[in-house]
N, C-alpha and C positions, 0 to 999 in steps of 0.2 A: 418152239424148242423148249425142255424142260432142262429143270437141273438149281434147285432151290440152294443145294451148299454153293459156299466161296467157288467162284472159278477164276482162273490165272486171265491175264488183261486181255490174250488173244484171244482166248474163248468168248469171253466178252464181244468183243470187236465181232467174232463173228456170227453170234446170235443178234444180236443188233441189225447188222446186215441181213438177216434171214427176215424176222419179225418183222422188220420197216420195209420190205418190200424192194429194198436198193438191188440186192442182188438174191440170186440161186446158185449159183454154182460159184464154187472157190477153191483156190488153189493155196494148201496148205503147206508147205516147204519148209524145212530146215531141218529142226532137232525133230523130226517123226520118226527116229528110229529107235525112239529111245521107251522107256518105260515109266509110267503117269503114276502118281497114288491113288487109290480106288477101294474106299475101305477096309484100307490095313491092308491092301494087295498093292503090288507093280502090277500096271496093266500094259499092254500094247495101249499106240494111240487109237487103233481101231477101235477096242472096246472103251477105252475111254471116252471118245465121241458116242458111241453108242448110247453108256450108259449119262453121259453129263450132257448131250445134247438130241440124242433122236430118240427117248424115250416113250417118249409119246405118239412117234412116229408108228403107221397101220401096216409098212413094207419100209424093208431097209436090205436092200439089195449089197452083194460085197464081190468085188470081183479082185482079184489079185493073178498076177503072170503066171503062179505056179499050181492054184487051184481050181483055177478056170471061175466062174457063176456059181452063185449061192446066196442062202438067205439067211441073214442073220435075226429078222423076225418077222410071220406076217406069211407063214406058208397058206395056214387055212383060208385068208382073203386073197392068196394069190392063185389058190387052187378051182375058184372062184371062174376065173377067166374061161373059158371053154378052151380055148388053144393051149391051158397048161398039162393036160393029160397027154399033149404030143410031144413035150420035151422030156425026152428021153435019148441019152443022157442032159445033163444039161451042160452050156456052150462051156468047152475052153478057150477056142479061137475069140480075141478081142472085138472083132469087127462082129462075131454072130453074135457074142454079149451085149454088146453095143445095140445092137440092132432089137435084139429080144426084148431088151429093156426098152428103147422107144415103142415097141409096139403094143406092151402093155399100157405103156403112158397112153397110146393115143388111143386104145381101147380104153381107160376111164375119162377121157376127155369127151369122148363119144358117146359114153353112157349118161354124162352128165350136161351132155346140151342134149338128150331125148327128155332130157327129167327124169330118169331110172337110176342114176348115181348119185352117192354121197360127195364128201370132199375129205375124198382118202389121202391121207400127206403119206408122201414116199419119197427116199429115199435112197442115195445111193453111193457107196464109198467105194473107189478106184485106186486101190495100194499099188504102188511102185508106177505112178504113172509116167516117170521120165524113162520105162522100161515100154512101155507102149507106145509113147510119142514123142522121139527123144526128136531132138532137135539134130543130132549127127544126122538122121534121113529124112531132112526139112525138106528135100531135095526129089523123094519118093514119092511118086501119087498114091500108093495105096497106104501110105500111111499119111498123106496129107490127105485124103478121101477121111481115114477115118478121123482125124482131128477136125475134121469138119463137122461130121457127126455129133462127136462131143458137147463140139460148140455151141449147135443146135440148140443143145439143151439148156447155154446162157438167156440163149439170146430168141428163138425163135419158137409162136405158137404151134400147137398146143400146151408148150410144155413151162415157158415162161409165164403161164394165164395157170397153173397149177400151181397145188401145193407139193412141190416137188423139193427139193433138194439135192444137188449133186457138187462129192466132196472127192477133189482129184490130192493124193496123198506124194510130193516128191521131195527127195532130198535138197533137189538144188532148185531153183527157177529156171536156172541159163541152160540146165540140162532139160525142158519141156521143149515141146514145139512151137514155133513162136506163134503159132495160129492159135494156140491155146496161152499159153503164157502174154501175149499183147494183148489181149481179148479187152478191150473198155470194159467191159460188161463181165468182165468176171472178178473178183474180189481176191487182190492176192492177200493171204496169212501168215504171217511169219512167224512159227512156231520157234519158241528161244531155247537157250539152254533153261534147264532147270533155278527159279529165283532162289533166294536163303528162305523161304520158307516151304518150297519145296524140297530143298535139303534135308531141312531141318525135321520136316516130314517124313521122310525116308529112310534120314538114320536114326530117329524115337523108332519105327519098324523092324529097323532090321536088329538092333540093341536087343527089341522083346523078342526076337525068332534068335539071335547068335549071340547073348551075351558074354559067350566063352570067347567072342573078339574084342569086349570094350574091356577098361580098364575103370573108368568112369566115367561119368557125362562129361565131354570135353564140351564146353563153352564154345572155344577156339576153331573149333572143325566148320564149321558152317563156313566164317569167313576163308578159310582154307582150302577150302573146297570149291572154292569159286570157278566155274567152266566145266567144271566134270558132269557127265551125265549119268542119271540115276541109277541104267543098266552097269554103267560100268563100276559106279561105288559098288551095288549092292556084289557084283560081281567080286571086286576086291575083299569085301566081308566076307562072304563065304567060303573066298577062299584062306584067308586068313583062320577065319574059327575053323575049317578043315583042320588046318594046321598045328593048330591051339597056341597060336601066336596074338598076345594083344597088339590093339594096334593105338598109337600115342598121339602126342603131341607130333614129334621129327617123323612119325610111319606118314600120317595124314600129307606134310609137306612134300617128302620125297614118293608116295603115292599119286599126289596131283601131277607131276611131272611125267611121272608114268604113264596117266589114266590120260593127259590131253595128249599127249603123241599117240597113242595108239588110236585115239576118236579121230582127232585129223588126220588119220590113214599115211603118217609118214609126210604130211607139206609144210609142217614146222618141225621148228627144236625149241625146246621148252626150257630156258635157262633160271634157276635161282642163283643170286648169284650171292655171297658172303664177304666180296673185294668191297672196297669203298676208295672214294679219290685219292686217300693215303696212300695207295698201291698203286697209283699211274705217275709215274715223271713227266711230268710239264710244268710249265712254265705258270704262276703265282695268278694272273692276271687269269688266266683260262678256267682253272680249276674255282678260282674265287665266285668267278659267274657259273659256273655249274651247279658250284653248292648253295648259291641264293637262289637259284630255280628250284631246286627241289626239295630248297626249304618253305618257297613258296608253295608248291605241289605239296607237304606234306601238311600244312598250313590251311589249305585249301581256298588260298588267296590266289585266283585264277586268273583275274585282270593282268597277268602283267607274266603270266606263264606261256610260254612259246610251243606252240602246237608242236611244234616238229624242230631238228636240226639238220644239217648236215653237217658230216667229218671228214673232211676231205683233204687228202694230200699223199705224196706217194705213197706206194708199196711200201707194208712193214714198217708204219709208222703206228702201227697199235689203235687202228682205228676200232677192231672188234674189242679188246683187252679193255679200251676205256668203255665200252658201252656196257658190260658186264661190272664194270666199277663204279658207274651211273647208277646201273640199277639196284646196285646192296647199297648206295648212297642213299637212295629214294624208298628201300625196301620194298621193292614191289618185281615181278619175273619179267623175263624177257621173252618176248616171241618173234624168232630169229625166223624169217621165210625160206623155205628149202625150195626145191626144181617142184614148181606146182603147175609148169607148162606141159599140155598131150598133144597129142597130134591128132585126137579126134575131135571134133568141131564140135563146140560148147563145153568140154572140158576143161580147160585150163578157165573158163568163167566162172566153171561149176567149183573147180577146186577152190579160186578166188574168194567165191562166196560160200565156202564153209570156213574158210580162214575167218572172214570178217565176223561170221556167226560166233568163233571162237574168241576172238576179238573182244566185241560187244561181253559175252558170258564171264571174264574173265576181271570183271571190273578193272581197277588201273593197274597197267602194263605199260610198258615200253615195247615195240613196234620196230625191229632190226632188218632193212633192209642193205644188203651188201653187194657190192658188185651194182650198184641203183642206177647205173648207165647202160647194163645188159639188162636188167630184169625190171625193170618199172616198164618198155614200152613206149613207143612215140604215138603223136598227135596223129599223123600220116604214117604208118608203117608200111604204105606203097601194096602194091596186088602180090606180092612174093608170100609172103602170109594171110593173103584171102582176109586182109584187115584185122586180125587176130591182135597184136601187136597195139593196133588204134584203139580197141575192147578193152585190154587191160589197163592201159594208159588211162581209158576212161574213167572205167571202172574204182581203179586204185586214187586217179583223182578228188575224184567224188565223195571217196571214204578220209581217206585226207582234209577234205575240207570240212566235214559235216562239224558244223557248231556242234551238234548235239553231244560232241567226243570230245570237250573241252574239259582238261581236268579228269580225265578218264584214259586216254589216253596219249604219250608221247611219241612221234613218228621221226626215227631218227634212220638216216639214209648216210652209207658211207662211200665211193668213193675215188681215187684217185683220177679220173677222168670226169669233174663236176660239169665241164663244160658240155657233155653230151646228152648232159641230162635236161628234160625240157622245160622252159623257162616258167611257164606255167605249172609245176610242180613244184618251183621251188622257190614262188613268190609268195608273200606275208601272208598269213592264213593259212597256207598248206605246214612252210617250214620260215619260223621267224626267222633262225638264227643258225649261221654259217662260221663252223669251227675252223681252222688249216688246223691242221697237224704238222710239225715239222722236224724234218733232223736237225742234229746238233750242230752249233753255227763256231761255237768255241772248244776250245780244250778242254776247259774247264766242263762244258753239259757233257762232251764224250765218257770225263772220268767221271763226273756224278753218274748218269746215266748206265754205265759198265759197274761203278762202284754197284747200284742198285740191282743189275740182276747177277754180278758175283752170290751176292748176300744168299741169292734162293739155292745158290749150291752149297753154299757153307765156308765159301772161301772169301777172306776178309781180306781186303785192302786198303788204305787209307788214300783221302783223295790227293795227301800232296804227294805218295808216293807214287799216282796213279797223272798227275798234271805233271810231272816232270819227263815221261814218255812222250815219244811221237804217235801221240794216239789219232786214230783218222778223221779228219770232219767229217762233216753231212753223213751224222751216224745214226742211222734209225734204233727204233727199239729190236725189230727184227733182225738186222743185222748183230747188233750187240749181244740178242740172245747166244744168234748161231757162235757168235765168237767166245761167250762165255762156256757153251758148250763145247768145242774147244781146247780152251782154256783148262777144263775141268776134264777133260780125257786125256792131256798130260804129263796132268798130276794123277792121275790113277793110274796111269799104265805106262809112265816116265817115271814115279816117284821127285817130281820137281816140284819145288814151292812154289805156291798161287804168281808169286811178282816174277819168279824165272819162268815158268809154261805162259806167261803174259809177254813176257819180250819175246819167247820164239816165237808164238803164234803172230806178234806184229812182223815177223822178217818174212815179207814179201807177201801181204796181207793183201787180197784184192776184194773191193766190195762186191758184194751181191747185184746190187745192181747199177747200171754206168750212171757216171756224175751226169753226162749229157742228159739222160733221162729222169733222172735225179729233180736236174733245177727246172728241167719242163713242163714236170709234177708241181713243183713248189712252187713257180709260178701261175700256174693254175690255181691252187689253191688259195697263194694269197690274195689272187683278185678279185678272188667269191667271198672271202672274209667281211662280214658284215661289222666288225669295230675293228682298228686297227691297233688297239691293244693287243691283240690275241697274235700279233706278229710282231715278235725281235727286233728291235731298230737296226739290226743288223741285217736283216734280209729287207726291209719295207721298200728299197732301190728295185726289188727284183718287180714290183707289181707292174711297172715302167717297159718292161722289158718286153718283147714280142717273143710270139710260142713258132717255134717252128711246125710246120704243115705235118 
């Protein structure tokens, strides 16, 4: 395989495997949809491989779903064959292509045990191969017929005793056929997001073709830019210098936000956040341990930084609010997990593992999974899901645990039902450390509490004017909000002053949700608490207590 300039690590990894004989055929996955630098050009990955690895190749066969067979070089030694003057057209149907191209292989294999052949290296790239052999019809023999075929080509003469090459192109792995995708013998690839110096790459490019979008060389953009993929910057430059809008420092940050929801197709949300722990009410002891982590995180003092948390405690105790105030603590974005479950078999894998690709590209983030008793998934998820359920469990285990995400990533899981979540998820190495969240136990946290989100309306009170009411305990921050909201429609459409729309709104005040459910919560929570600093000596009686069924 040729290709003398720098190439990025996978390319690497996969000429190695070519040249040393380990493997022939490979399955490249990930970031392939994206577009490569190729002398002052974006290329497709097709032609990128072309030009940085089968250059020297004598046939380089391309087959893709929508254009059927063709050659990207290597007609006049394939015109060669006596049987090519009878393809006419040439195959769309996957299985004639398949077939067409073994039978050339085994025509020069044939030529070359008479002593009449060379040792012609060929060639062969398969775009959108999780559209030919998807794993949803692992099920179908005519497409497990042709995955076998494929296979062939890893593993069985004539074709593994050639100089052959076959390079299967998909988005996801879990979306392949597993008869292709488990294959020993085939080499998987993981094509990544774009590194900073593929960035860096892209935008010196696109700067000399649309200068009417820079401002000047930003420094800052590279890191900023971290996860986004090249199609999609250059995509945003163009359209910006359309526009003849420069684009900044704050264009670049609220861009990135943009540019990774719209790659991940909608299976996260993409949070910067600007809060810091100043803006969450808790308790001195909670908040003091949060901010030595991710002074240690920003330190890069990693021994003693906690992979993962959980936040656990009822309903509308602000367990998303603090994770958004964690991360403008740490300065780094949030990747909050949206509904990334399908109901087609290997889907929700495949969406799984573009997550984690985003993940990985994204350097240090925080990792928001919510609701983490519904959506992480059990060990056993029983024949009701066709094991679906035990996949993700897996899967999202695995990524959780990987050392290699130490310091790179924090996986923080919230909520209200810790106990359903599986024990092995949320032991040392996935998730060190276990927050309660809790409501207010005095008078006193109700009126600080209520004091603090009056404030975001603009209506002030004082706490001892606010500690001489009968203010409700076990008062969440959600509760508190809806009450200040409230409060504050009143006084705009009462004309009554903030402390008089505060006493009518307490006559005959009922919580959101029942105390019964309340302390069932809270009890949960405090018995997942891994310091018992992080709970009130006022509630520490309740760990004692038994949960009702």
């Amino acid at each position: 395989m040729s290709g003398a300039q720098e190439v990025p690590n996978w390319l690497d990894e996969l000429r190695l495997a070519y040249e040393s004989g380990a493997h022939g055929q490979f399955v490249l996955y990930g970031n392939v949809a994206d577009r490569f630098p190729l002398d002052g050009r974006l290329v497709s990955l097709t032609r990128y491989l072309d030009a940085k690895l089968l250059a020297a190749f004598d046939i380089v066969f391309l087959y893709d779903p929508g254009n059927g067979l063709s050659l990207l070089r290597g007609g006049e030694r394939f015109a060669e064959w006596p049987a090519a003057a009878q393809i006419q057209p040439w195959p769309h149907d996957p299985r004639e292509a398949v077939e067409l191209i073994s039978r050339y292989l085994r025509y020069r294999a044939n030529l070359r045990a008479l002593g009449r052949g060379d040792s012609e290296h060929v060639a062969v790239i398969l775009r959108g191969a999780e559209l030919l052999l998807p794993a949803s019809l692992q099920g179908d023999f005519a497409t497990a017929s042709l995955a076998s075929l494929v296979r062939d080509w890893a593993a069985e003469p004539p074709f593994c005793d050639m100089a052959f090459a076959s390079l299967l192109l998909a988005d996801n792995l879990n979306d392949l056929h597993p008869l292709v995708a488990n294959n020993p013998r085939i080499d998987r690839v993981q094509v990544p997001l774009p590194d900073a110096a593929s960035l860096q790459q892209c935008l010196a490019q696109l700067q000399v073709e649309h200068p009417q979008a820079f401002a000047a060389e930003d420094a800052g953009a590279v890191q900023a830019l971290a996860g986004v993929s090249l199609s999609a910057l250059a995509s945003l430059v163009k359209r910006r210098a359309h526009q003849g809008q420069v684009l900044g420092a704050q264009d670049w940050a609220e861009a990135k936000k943009e540019l990774v929801e719209a790659d991940s197709a909608g299976l996260v949300e993409f949070i910067e956040s600007e809060r810091t722990l100043d803006d969450y009410h808790a308790q001195d002891a909670l908040k003091t341990w949060l901010r030595q982590d991710m002074a240690l995180w920003q330190a890069s003092d990693l021994r003693a930084l906690p992979k993962g948390y959980i936040f656990c405690g009822p309903v509308g105790t602000g367990k998303t609010y603090l994770v958004e105030c964690l991360a403008g603590e740490a300065g780094v974005p949030v990747v909050k997990l949206k509904n990334f479950r399908d109901r087609w078999v290997g889907s929700s894998e495949g969406n799984l593992e573009k997550i984690f690709r985003l993940i990985r590209g994204l350097g240090r983030c925080i990792v928001f999974i919510d609701e983490a008793d519904q959506t992480l998934g059990k060990r056993d998820g029983g024949s009701g899901d066709s094991g679906l359920s035990g996949r993700i469990y897996s899967m999202i285990a695995q990524e959780m645990g990987d050392a290699d995400n130490r310091g790179k990533v924090i996986w923080i899981l919230a909520s209200s039902r810790p106990d359903l979540i599986e024990v092995d998820l949320k032991r040392p190495g996935r998730v060190d450390v276990k927050i309660p969240l809790l409501p207010s136990t005095t008078v006193e946290e109700s009126a600080a509490l209520l004091k603090a989100l009056l404030k975001r309306f603009d209506l002030k009170l004082e706490q001892a004017e606010l500690v001489k009411l009968d203010l409700p305990l076990l008062l969440t921050p959600g509760a508190a909000e809806a009450l200040a909201v409230k409060i504050y429609r009143q006084v705009r459409t009462s004309k009554l002053s903030a402390l008089a729309a505060l006493k009518q709104c307490l006559q005959g005040y009922q919580p959101p949700v029942s105390e019964q459910v309340l302390r069932q919560q809270m009890i949960l929570a405090i018995r997942e608490a891994t310091d018992v600093a992080f709970v009130p000596e006022t509630l520490r009686h309740l760990a004692q207590e038994s949960v009702s069924p």
